[in-house]
C-alpha positions as CSV (number, residue, x, y, z in Angstrom):
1,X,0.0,0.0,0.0
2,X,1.0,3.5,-0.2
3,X,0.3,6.6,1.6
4,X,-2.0,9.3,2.0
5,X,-1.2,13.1,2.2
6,X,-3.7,15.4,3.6
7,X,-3.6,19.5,3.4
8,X,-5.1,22.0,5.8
9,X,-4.3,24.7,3.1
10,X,-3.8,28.3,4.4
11,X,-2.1,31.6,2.4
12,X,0.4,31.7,4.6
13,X,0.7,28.3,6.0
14,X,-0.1,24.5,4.5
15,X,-0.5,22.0,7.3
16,X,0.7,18.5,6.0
17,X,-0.3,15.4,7.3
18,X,0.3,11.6,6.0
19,X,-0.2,7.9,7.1
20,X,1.6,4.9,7.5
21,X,2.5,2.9,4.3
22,X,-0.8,0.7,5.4
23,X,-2.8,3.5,6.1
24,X,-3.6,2.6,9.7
25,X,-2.2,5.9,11.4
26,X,-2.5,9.5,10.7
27,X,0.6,11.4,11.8
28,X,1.4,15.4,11.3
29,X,4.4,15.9,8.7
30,X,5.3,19.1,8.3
31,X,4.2,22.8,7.5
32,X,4.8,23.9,4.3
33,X,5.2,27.7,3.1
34,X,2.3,27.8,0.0
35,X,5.4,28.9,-2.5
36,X,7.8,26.0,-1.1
37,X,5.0,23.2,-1.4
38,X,5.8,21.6,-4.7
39,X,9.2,21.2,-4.6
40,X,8.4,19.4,-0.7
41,X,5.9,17.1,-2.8
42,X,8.3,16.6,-5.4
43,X,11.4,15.6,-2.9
44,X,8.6,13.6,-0.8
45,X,7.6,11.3,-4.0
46,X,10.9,10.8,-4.8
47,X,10.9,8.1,-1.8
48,X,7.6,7.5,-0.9
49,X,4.6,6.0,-2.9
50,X,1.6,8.4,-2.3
51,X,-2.4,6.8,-3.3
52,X,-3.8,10.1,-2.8
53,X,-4.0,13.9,-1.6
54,X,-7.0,14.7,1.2
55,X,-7.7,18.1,1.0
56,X,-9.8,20.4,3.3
57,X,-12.8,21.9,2.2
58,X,-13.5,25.3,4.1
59,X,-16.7,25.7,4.4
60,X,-19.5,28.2,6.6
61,X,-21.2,26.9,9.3
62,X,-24.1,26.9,6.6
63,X,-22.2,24.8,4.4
64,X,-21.3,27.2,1.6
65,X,-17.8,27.7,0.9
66,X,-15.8,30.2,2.9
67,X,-13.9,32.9,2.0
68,X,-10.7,30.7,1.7
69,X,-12.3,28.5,-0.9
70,X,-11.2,30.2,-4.1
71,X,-7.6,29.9,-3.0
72,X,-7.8,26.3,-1.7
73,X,-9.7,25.4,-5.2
74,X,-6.7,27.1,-6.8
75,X,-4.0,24.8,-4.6
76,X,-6.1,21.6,-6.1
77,X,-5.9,22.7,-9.8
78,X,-2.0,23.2,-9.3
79,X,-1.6,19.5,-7.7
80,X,-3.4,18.4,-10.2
81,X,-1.4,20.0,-12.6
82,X,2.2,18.5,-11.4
83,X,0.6,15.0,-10.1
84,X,-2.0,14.2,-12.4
85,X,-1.8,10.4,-11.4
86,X,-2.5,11.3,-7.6
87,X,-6.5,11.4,-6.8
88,X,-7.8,13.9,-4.6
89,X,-10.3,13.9,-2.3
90,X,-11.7,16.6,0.0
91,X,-12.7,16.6,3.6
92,X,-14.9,19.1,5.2
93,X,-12.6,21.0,7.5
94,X,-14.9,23.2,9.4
95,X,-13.7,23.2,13.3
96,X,-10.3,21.4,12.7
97,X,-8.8,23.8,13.6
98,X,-10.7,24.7,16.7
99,X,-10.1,21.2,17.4
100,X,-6.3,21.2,16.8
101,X,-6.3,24.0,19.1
102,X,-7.9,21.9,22.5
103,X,-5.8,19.0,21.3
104,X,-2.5,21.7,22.1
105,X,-4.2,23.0,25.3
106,X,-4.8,19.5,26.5
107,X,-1.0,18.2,25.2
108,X,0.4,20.2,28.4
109,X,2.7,22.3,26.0
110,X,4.0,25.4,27.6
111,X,1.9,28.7,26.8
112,X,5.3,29.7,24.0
113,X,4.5,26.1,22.3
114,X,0.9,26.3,22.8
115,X,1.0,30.0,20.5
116,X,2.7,28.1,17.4
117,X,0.6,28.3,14.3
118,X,2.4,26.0,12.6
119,X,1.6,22.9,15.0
120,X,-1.5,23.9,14.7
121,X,-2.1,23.8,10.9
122,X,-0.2,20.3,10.8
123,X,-2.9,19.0,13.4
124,X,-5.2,20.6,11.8
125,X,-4.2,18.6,8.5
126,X,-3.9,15.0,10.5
127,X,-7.3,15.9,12.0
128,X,-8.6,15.9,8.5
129,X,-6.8,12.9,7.5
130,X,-8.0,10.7,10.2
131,X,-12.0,12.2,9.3
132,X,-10.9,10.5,5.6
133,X,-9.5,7.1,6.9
134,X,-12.7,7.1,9.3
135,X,-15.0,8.0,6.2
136,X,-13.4,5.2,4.1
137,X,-13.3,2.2,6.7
């Protein structure tokens, strides 16, 4: 089997999360700089197989997309673009990151760790890749 990727895609920040080689465990990778994220994908195929990209859908509490939607629609036509063979799927991402947050506060992090956006946005993006492996099971 090969892995999974998931994004919690930001303008300034792209959470990155992927699972074991038999997709059994979601674990936080990395956060990626939008700019820098292609050439991490391209370094991170060179050694890993990948079955597909999970992508978070922003949406309203209403269920139409949010404000963030056009840019994370945009980030979908680029991977698309440079890995054509890789199938995406999208998660609905509403409070993932509300609940990346409690999972920090209840870590027992000091406050300084507790205020990094980054761990955040990666948790954010394993939170949304464990909603997929729970959707497809």
């Amino acid at each position: 089997m090969a892995r999974i990727i998931a994004f919690d895609y930001g303008t300034k920040r792209i959470g990155v999360a992927v699972t074991d080689p038999l997709q059994i465990i979601a674990t936080g990778l990395d956060t990626i700089h939008p700019k820098e994220i292609l050439e991490f994908l391209k370094k991170y195929l060179q050694t890993e197989q990948v079955e597909a990209f999970v992508i978070g859908d922003p949406k309203q509490m209403d269920g139409s997309p949010s404000d963030s939607a056009q840019h994370v629609k945009g980030f979908s036509t680029t991977l698309k673009k440079h890995f054509p063979e890789i199938p995406q799927f999208w998660v609905d991402e509403r409070f993932t990151s509300k609940l990346a947050q409690e999972t920090i506060m209840k870590s027992g992090l000091k406050k300084q760790d507790r205020r990094n956006k980054e761990r955040v946005d990666t948790i954010a993006a394993t939170i949304i890749l464990q909603y997929f492996m729970e959707e497809e099971r």
